[in-house]
KEKE-3310 file (N, C-alpha, C; in steps of 0.2 Angstrom, whole numbers, plus 5000, padded with zeros to 4 digits):
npx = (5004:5003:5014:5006:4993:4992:4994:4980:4973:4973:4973:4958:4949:4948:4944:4932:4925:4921:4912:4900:4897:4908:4914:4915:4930:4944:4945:4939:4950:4962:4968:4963:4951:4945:4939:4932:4935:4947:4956:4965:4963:4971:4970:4974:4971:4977:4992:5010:5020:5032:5035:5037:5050:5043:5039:5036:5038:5035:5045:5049:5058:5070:5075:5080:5091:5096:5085:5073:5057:5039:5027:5017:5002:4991:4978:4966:4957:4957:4949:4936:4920:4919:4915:4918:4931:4934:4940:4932:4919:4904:4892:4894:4908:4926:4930:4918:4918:4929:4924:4913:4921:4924:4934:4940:4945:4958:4960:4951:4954:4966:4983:4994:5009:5023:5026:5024:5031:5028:5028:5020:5021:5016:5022:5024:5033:5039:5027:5020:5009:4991:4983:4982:4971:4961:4957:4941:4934:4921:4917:4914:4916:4925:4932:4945:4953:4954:4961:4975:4979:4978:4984:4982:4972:4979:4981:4989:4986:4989:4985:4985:4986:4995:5001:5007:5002:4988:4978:4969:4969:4971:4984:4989:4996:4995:4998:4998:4997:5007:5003:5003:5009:5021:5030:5020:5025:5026:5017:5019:5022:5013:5011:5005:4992:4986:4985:4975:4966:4959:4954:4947:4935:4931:4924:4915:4918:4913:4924:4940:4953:4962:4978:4992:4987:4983:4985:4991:4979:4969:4954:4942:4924:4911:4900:4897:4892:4887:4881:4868:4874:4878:4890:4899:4914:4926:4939:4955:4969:4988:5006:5023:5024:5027:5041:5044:5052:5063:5070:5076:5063:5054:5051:5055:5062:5054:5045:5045:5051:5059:5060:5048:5044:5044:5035:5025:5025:5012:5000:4984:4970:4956:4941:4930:4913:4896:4883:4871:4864:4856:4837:4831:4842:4847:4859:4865:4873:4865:4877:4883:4897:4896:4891:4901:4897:4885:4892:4892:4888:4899:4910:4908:4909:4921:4931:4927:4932:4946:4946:4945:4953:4966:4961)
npy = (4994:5009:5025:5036:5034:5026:5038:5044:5036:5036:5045:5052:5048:5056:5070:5065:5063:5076:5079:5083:5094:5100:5111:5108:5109:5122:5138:5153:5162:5175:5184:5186:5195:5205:5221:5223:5236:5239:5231:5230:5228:5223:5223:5208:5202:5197:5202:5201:5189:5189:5204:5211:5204:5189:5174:5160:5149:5137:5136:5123:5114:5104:5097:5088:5087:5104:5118:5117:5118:5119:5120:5137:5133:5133:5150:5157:5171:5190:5196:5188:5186:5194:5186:5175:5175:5176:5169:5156:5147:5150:5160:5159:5156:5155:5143:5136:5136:5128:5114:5115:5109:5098:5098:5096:5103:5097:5079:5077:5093:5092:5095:5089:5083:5090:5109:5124:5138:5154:5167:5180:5192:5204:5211:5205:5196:5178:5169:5158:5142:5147:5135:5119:5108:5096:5081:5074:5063:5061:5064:5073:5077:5064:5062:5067:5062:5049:5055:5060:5045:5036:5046:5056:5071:5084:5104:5117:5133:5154:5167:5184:5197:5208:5224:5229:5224:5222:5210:5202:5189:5172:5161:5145:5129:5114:5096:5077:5066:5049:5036:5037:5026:5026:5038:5050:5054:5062:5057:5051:5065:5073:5086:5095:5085:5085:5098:5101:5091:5095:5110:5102:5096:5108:5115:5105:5093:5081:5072:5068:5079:5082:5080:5082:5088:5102:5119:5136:5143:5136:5137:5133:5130:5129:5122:5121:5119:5119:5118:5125:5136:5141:5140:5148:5144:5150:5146:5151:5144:5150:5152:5159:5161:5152:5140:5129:5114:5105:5108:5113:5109:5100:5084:5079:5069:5059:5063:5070:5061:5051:5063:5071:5087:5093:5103:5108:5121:5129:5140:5138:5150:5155:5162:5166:5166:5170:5158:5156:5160:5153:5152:5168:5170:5182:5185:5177:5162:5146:5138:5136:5131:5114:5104:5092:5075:5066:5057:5042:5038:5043:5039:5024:5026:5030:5022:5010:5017:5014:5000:4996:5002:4995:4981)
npz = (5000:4996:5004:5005:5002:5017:5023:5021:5025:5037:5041:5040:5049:5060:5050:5047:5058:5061:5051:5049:5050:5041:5030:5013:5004:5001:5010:5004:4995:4999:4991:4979:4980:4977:4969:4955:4949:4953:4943:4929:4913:4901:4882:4877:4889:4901:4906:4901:4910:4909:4907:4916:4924:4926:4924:4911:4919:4932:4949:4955:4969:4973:4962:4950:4936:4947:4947:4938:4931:4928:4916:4911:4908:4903:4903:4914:4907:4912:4906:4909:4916:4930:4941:4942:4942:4955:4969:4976:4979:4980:4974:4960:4958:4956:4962:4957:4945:4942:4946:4939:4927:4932:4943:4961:4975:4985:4993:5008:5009:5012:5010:4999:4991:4984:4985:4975:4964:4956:4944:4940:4935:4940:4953:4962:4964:4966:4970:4983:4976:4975:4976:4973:4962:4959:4949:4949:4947:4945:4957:4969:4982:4987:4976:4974:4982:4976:4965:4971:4975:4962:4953:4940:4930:4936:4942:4947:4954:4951:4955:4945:4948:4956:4961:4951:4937:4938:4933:4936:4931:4932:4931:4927:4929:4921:4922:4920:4931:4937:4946:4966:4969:4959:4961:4957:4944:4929:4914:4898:4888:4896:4900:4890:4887:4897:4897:4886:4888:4898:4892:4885:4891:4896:4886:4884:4876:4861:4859:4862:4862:4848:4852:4844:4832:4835:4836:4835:4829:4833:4840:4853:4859:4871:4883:4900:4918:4934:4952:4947:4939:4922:4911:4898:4887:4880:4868:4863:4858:4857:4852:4860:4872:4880:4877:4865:4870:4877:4887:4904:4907:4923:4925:4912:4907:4906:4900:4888:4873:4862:4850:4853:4861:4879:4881:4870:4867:4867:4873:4883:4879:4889:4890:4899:4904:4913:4909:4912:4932:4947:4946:4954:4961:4965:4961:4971:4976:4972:4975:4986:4997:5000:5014:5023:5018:5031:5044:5043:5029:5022:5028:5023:5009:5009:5014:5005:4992:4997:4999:4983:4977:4982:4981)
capx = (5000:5008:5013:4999:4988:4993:4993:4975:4969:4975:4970:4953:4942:4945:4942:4927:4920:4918:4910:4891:4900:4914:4911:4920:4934:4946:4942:4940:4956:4961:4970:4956:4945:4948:4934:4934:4935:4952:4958:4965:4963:4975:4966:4974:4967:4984:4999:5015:5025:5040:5037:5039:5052:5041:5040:5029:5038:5035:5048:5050:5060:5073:5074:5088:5095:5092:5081:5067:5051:5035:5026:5010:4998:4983:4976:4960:4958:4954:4940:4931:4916:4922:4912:4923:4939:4935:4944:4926:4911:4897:4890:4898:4916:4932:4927:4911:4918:4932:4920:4910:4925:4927:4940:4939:4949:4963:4959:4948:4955:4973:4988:4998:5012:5025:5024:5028:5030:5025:5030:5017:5024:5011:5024:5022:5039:5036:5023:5017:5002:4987:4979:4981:4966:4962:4952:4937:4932:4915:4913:4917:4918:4930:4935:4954:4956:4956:4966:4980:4981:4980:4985:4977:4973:4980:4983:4989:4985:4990:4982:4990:4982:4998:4999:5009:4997:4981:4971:4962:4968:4972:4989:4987:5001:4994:5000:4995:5003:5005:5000:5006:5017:5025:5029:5018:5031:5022:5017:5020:5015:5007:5007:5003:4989:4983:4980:4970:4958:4955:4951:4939:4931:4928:4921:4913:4919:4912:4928:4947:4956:4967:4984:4997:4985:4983:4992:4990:4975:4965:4947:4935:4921:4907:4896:4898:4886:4888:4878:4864:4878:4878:4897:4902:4920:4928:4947:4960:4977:4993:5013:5024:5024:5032:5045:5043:5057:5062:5074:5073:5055:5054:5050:5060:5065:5045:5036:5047:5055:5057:5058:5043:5047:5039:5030:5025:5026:5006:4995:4976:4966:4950:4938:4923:4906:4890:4877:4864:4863:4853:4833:4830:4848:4850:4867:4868:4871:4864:4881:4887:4901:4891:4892:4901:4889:4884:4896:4895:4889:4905:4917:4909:4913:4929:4934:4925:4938:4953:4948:4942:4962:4970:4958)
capy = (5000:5015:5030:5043:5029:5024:5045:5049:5033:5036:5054:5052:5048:5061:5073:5063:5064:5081:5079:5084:5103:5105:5115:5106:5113:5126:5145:5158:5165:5182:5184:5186:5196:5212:5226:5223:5241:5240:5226:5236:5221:5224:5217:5200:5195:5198:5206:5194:5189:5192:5211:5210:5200:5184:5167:5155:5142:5138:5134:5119:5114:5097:5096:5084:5094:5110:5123:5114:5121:5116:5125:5138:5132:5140:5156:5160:5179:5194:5198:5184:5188:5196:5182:5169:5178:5177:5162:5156:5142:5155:5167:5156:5159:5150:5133:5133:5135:5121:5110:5112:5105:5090:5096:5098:5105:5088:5076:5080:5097:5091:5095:5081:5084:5098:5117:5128:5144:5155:5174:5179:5199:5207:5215:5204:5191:5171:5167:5149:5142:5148:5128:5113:5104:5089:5078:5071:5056:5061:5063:5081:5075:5061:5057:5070:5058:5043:5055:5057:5038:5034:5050:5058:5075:5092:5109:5123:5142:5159:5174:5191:5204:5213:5230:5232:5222:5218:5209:5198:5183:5166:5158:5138:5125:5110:5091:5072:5063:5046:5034:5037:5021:5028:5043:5056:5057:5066:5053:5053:5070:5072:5093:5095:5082:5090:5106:5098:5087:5099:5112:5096:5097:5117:5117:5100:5091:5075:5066:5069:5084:5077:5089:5082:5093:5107:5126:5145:5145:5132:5137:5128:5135:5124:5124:5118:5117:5117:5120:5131:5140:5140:5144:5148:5145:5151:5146:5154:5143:5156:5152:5165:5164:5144:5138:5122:5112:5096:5110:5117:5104:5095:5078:5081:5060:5056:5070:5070:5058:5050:5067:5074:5091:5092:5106:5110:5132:5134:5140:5139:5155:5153:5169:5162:5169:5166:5162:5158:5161:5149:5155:5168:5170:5189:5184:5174:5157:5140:5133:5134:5126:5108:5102:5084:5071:5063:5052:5033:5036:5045:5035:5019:5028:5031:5014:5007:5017:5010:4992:4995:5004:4989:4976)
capz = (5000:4995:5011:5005:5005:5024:5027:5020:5027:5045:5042:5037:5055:5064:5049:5044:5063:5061:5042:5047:5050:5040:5022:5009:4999:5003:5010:4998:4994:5000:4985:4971:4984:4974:4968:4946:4946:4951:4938:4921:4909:4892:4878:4876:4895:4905:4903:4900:4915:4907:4904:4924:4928:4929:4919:4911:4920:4939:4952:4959:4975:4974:4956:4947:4939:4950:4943:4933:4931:4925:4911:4915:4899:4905:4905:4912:4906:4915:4903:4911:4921:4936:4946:4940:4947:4962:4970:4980:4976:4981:4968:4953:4960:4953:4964:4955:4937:4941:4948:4932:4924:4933:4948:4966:4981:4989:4996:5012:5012:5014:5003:4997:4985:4984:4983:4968:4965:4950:4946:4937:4934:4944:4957:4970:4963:4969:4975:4982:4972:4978:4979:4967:4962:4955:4945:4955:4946:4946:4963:4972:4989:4987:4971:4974:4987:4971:4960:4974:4974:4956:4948:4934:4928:4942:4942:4952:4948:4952:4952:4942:4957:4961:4960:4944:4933:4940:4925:4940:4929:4933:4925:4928:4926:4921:4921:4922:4935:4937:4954:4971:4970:4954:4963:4955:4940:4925:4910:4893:4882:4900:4899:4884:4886:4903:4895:4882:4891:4903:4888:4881:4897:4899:4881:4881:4868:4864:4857:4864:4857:4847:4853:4840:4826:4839:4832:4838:4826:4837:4843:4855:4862:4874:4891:4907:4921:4942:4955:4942:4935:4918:4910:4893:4888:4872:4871:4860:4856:4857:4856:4859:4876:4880:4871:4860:4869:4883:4889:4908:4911:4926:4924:4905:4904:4905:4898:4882:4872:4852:4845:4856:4866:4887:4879:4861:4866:4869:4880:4880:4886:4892:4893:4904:4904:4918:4904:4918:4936:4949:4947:4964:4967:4963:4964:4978:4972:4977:4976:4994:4999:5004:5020:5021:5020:5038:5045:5042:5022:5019:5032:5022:5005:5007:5015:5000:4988:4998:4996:4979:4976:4986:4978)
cpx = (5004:5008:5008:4994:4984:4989:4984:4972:4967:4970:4961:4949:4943:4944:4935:4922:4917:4913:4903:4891:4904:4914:4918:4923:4938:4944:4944:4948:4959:4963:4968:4949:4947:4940:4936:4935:4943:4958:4959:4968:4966:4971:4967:4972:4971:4988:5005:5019:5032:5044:5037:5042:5050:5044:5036:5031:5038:5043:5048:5058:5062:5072:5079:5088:5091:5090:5076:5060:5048:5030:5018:5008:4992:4981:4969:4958:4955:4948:4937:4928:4920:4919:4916:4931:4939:4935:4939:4920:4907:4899:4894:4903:4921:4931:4923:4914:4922:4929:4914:4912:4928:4933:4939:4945:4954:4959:4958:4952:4964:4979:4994:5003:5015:5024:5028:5027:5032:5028:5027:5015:5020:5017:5026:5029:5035:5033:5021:5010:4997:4982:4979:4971:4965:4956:4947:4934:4926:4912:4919:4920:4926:4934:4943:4956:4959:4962:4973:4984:4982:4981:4978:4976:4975:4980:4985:4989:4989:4986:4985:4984:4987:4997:5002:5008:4993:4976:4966:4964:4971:4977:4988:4992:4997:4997:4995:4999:5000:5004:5005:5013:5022:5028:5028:5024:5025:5023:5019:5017:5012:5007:5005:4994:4984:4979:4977:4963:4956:4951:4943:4933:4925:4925:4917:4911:4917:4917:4934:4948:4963:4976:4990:4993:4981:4989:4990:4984:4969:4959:4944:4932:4914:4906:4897:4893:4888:4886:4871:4868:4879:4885:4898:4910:4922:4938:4950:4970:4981:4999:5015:5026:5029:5034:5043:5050:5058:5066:5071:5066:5055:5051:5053:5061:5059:5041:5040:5052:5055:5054:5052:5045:5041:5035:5030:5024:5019:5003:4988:4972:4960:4946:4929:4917:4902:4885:4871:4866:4856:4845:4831:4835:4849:4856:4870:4866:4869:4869:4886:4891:4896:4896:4897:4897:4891:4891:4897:4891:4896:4911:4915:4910:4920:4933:4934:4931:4944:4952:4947:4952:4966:4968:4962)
cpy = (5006:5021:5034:5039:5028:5032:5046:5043:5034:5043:5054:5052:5054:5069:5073:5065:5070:5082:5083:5091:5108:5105:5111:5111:5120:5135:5148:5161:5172:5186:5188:5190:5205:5215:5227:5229:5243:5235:5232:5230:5223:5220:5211:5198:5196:5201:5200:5195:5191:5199:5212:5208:5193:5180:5164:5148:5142:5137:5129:5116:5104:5093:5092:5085:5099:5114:5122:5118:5116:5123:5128:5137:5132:5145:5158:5168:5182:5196:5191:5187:5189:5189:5178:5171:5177:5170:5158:5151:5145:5160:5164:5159:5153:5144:5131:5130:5129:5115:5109:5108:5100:5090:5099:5101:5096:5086:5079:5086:5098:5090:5090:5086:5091:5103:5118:5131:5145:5164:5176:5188:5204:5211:5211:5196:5184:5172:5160:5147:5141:5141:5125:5110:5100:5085:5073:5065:5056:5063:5069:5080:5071:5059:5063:5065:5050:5045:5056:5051:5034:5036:5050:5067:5082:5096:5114:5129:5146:5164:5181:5195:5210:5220:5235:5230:5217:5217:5206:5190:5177:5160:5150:5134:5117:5102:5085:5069:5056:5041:5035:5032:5021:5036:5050:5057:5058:5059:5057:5060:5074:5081:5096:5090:5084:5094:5103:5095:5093:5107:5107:5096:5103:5117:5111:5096:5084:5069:5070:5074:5082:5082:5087:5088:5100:5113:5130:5146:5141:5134:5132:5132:5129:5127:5120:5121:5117:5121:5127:5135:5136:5142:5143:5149:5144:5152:5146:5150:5149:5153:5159:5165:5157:5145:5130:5118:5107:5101:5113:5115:5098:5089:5077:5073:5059:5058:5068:5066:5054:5056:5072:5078:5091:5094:5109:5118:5133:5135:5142:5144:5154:5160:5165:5166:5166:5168:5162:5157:5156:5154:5159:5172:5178:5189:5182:5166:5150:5135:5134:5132:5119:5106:5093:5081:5068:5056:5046:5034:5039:5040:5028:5020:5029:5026:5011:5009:5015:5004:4993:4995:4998:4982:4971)
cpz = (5000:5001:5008:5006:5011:5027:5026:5026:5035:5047:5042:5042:5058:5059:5045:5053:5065:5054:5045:5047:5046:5033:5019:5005:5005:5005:5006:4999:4994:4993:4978:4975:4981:4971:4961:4946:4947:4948:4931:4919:4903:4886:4875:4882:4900:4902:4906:4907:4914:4906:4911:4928:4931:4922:4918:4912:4928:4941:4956:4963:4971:4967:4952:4941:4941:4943:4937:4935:4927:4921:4912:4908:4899:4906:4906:4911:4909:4912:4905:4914:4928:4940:4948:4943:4952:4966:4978:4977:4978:4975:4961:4951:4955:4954:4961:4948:4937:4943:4942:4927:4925:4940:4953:4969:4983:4994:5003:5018:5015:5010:5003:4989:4986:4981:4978:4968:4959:4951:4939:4935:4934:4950:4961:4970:4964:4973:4975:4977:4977:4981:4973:4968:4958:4953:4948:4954:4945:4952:4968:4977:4990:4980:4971:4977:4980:4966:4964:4975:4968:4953:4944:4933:4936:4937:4949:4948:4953:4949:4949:4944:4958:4958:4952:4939:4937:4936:4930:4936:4929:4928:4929:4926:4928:4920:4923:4923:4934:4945:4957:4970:4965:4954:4959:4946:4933:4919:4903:4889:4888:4903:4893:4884:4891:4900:4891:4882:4896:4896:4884:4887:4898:4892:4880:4876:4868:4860:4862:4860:4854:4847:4847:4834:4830:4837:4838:4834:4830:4842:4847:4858:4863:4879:4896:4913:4929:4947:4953:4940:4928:4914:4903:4890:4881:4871:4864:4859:4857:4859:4858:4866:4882:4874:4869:4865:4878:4889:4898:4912:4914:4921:4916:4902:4902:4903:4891:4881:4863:4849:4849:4862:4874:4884:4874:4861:4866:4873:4877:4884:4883:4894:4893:4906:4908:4913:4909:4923:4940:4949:4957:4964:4967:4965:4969:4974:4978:4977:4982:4995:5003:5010:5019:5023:5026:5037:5044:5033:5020:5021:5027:5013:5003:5010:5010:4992:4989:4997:4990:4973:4976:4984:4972)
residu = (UNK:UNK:UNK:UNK:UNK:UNK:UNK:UNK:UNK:UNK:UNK:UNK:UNK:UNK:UNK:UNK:UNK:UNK:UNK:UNK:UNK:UNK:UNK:UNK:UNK:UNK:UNK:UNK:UNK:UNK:UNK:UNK:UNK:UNK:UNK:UNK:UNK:UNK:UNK:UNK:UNK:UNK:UNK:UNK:UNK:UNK:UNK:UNK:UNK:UNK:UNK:UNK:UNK:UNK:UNK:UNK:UNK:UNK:UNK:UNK:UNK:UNK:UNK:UNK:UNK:UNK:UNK:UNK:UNK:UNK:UNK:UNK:UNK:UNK:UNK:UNK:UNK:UNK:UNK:UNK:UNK:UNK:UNK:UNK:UNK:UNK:UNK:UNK:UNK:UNK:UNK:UNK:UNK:UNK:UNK:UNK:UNK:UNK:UNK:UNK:UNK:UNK:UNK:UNK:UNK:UNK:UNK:UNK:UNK:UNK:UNK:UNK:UNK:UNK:UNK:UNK:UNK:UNK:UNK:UNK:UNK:UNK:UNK:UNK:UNK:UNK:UNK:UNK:UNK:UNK:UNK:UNK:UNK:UNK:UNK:UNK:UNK:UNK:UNK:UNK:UNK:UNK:UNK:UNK:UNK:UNK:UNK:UNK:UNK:UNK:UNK:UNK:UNK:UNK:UNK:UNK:UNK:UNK:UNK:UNK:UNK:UNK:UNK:UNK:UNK:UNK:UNK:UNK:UNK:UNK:UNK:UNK:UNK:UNK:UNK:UNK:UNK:UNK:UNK:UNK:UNK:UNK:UNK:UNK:UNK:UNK:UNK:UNK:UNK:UNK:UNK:UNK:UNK:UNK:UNK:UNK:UNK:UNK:UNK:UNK:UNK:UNK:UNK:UNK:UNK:UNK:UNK:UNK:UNK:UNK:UNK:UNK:UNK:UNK:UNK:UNK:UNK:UNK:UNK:UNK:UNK:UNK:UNK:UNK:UNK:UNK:UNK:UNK:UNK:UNK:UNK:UNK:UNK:UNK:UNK:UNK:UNK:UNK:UNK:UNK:UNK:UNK:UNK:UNK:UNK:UNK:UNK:UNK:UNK:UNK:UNK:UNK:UNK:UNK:UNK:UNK:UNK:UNK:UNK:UNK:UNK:UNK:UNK:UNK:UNK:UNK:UNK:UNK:UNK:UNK:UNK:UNK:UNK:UNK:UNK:UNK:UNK:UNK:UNK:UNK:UNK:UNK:UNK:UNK:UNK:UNK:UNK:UNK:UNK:UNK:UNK:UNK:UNK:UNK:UNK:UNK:UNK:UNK:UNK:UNK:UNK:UNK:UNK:UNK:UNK:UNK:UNK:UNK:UNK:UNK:UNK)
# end
């Protein structure tokens, strides 16, 4: 049984024995709690981190060789609905839109996996990532807890808030890791494939996007759905901004190899609109943080995906 396995399973009673009180998901994030009137949005979405001193690669901590990064290849843009900016599942906040696309908050509430930091040329230099999330498997509650243990699609974001470019918008570094007992190391193709399925998702696509015939010319545009928020999301290809190359990308042996760079130089931006709001809500939405469910369906939920893991 692999140690995160041991760790969540150990962890899991006494934060399940509070379950009938304690709101799922991380708290809003002070970060993204800004007033759009002081956001000055430039008309591609953001302003480059680079014309600041920043980077479109993270920083990660105990890298072989030092100084690898991982590549940001999402941008959700500041002309999105102000709503969506704001890093909160009330009012069809950030939580709500990610969770329309399939990803939650970690495992119950508990970060697993090393930090990274992102410099995202807003003023404010490295900063840690505001919260990874992860792919739920269908199921809000528990299913980060599955993709902790078998892998599968993350992300962490940053917000570009500081004071010497506040778009309000959300740079995102995606990957697809693979299980715990293969310590998390990033699969083949698997940022470039990341950003892509998650793109399939946010526009709901009904086949896979196929990334090797993906350019800077590349449209998708579809709807998602969570908690009565209705989102429309129209995504724009763009190089220019990564490099094409295996050079300087963590995980570099396993991401790229036979001719194929970590990351093929694009990033996918994302300009997200609330096409409908919960009937009633005058802006107050019915997507609360929920409660975790009562104690013995979840405690016997979440046993039932360790034997299921372990099976």
């Amino acid at each position: 049984m692999p140690p995160t396995a041991v760790f969540l399973l150990l962890l899991s009673w006494p934060l399940l024995a509070s379950a009938s009180t304690y709101p799922r998901g991380h708290p809003p994030s002070p970060l993204l709690r800004r007033d759009s009137n002081s956001r000055s949005v430039p008309p591609q979405g953001f302003y480059d981190p680079r014309s600041h001193g920043g980077s479109f690669l993270t920083q990660v901590n105990d890298t072989f060789p030092p100084g690898l990064g991982e590549p940001i290849n999402v941008i959700l843009l500041g002309s999105s609905d102000s709503a969506v900016l704001v890093d909160q599942q009330q009012d069809g906040g950030l939580r709500n839109y990610y969770l329309s696309l399939g990803f939650a908050g970690e495992c119950l509430g508990q970060h697993a996996g090393g930090d990274q930091e992102a410099n995202v040329g807003d003023g404010r230099g490295y900063q840690n990532e505001t919260a990874v999330m992860r792919w739920d498997y269908g199921n809000p509650t528990l299913g980060t807890c599955q993709e902790t243990i078998e892998g599968g699609n993350h992300f962490r974001y940053w917000p570009q808030t500081g004071g010497e470019a506040n778009s309000g918008a959300i740079f995102m570094a995606l990957s697809y890791e693979l299980p715990d007992a293969l310590q998390h190391d990033i699969i083949f193709n698997g940022y470039n494939l990341a950003r892509d399925w998650l793109v399939g998702n946010a526009t709901a696509q009904s086949s896979i996007i196929p990334t090797a015939n993906v350019t800077n010319t590349t449209t998708y545009s579809g709807q998602t759905s969570f908690g009565g928020y209705v989102y429309q999301t129209d995504v724009q290809y763009v190089s220019g901004f990564l490099s094409n190359t295996s050079d300087g990308i963590n995980h570099f042996a396993s991401v790229g190899a036979n001719g194929t760079s970590a990351t093929d130089g694009l990033v996918a931006l994302l300009n997200v609109k609330i096409l409908t709001s919960p009937q009633g809500s005058s802006k107050k939405s019915s997507a609360q943080p929920s409660a975790w469910p009562p104690l013995l369906p979840s405690l016997v939920a979440f046993l039932a995906l360790f034997a299921s893991i372990l099976a």
